[in-house]
matplotlib code that plots the C-alpha trace (Angstrom):
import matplotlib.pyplot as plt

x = [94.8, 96.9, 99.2, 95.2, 94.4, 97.3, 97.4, 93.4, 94.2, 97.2, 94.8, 92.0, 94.0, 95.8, 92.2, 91.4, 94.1, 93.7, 90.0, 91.2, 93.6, 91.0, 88.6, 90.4, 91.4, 91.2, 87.8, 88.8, 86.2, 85.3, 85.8, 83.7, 81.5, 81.9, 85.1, 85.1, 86.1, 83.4, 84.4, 88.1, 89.2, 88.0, 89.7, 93.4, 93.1, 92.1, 94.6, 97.5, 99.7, 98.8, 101.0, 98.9, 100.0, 98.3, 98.2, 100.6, 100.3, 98.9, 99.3, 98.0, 101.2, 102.3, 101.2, 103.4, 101.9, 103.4, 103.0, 104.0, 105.9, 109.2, 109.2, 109.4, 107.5, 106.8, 106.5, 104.0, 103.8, 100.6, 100.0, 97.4, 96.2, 95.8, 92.5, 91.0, 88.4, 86.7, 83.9, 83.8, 83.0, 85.2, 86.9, 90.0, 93.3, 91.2, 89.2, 92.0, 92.9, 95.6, 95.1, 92.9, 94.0, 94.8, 95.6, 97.9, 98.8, 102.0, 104.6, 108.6, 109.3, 112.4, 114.1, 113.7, 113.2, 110.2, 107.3, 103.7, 100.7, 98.6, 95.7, 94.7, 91.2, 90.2, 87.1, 85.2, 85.1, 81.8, 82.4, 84.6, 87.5, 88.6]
y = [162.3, 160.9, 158.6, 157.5, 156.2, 154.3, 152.5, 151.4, 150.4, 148.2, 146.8, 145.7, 144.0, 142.4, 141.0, 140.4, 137.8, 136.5, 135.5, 134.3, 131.7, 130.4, 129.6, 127.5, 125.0, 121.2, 119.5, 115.7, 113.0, 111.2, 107.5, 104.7, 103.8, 99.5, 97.2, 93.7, 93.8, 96.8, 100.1, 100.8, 103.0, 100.8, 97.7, 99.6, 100.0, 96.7, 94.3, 96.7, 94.7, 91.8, 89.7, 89.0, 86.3, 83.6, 80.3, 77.7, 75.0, 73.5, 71.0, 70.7, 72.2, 75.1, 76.6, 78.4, 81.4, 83.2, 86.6, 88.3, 91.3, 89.6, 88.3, 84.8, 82.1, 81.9, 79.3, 79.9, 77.5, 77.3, 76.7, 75.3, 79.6, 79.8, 80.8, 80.7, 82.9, 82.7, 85.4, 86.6, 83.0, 80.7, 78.4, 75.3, 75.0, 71.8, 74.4, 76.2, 75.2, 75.7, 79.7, 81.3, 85.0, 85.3, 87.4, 86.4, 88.4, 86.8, 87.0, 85.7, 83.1, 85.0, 81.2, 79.4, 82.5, 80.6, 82.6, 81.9, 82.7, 83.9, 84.8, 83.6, 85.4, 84.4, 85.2, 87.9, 90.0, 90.6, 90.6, 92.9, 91.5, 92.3]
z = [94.3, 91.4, 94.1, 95.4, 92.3, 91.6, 94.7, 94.5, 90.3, 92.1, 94.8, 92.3, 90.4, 93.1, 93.8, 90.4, 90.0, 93.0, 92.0, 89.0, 90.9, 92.7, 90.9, 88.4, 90.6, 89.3, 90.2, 91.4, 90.6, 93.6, 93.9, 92.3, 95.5, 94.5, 93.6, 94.2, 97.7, 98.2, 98.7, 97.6, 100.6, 102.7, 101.1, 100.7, 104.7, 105.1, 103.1, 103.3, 105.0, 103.4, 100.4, 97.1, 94.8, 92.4, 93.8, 92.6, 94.6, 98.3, 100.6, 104.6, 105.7, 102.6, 99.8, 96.6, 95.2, 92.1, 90.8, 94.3, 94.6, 95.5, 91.9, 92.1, 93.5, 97.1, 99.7, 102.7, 105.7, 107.4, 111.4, 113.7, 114.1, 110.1, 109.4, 105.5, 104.9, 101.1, 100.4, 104.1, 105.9, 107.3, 105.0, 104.9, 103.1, 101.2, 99.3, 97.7, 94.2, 91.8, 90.4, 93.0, 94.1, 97.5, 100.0, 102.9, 106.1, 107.0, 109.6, 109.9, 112.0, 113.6, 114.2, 111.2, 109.0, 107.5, 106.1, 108.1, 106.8, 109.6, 107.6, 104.0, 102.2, 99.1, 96.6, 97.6, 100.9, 102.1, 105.6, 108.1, 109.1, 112.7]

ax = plt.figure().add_subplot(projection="3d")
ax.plot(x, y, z, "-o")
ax.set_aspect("equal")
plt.show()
């Protein structure tokens, strides 16, 4: 009787701490549902391949931005394929100015080893990109 009563104290405590365990787990606050480029799930998935920088300067066939993660300033070529998109609608490399944020998707040109900018978004993103 005495081994019986030893082994059901052992099992309710066993319980007992196991309920305590679980129920003090951290509560994580869910995500602010707007951001400037809408929801901010949504906009990591969407521009995560693509270069952010400041805008230094730009002509019809480059543009410099500064402040991007390599460090220093950054030349861009542009194509006949670029497209410029500022706040979701079609855009052209004649409405960028000196100081706007962009966003660039970008690929290597494996010959030259030039950088060209494929895809270049500015203001805000109303509109889902393909």
């Amino acid at each position: 009787m005495r081994w019986w009563m030893i082994l059901s104290a052992g099992m309710l405590g066993m319980a007992m701490v196991a309920g305590f365990a679980s129920a003090q787990q951290p509560q994580t606050p869910a995500p602010p549902d707007t951001a400037r480029f809408g929801n901010p799930t949504g906009t990591a998935r969407k521009y995560q391949n693509f270069l952010y920088g400041v805008l230094k300067t730009v002509n019809k066939d480059e543009m410099v931005l500064e402040k991007t993660k390599f460090g220093i300033d950054q030349t861009f070529k542009f194509e006949r394929k670029t497209k410029f998109i500022h706040d979701g609608k079609p855009s052209a490399w004649d409405k960028l100015k000196a100081g706007d944020k962009v966003w660039v998707d970008v690929h290597k040109d494996k010959k030259t080893g030039d950088l060209i900018a494929k895809r270049v978004v500015t203001g805000v993103d109303v509109v889902t990109m393909p």
